[in-house]
N, C-alpha and C positions, 0 to 999 in steps of 0.2 A: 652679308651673303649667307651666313649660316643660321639666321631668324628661317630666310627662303625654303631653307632645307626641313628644318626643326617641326613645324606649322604642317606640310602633306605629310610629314610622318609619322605626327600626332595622331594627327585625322585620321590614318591605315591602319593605325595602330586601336584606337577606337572604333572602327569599324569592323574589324578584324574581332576585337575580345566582342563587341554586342552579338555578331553574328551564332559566335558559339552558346550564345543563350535561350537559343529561340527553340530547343527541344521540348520538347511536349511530356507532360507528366500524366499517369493516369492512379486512382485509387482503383484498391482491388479491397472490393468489402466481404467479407467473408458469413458464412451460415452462424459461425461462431461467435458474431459481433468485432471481433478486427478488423481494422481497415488498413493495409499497406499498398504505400505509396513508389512505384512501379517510375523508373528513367526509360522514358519511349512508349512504346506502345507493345501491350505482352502478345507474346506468339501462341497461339494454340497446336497443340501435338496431335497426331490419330494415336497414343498412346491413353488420350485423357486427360493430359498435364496442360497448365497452362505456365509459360518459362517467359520471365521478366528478371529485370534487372533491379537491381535495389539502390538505395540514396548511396550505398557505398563501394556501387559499382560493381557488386559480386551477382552473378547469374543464378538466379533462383527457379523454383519449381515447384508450383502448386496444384492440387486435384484437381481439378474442373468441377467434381461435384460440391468441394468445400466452396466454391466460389456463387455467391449471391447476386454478384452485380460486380462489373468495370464501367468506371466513367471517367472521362476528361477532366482534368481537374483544371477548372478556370484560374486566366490568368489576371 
């Protein structure tokens, strides 16, 4: 009886951790030749900033004009 139980809660449990994987990452290539790798997708301000998140989960803030290019980073 407890194989019964063990086995869907595997499964919820595995489906459950893939789900939270599926966030999307973008590079943010800069004028300067650096490229930082942005959790989500960056917001743009009417200040001029462009505000993303970083690999270590702290909210950042970059010029708009220092920025060359944002793209999807293939998964």
């Amino acid at each position: 009886m407890k194989k019964t139980l063990i086995i869907p809660l595997a499964a919820l449990l595995a489906v459950t951790a893939l789900s939270g994987c599926t966030r999307t990452s973008y590079a943010i290539h800069t004028t300067d030749g650096r490229t930082i790798i942005s959790d989500g997708k960056p917001k743009e301000s009417d200040a001029g900033l462009l505000g993303y998140t970083d690999a270590n989960g702290v909210k950042q803030q970059i010029n708009k004009t220092e920025v060359e290019k944002v793209a999807e980073v293939p998964h």
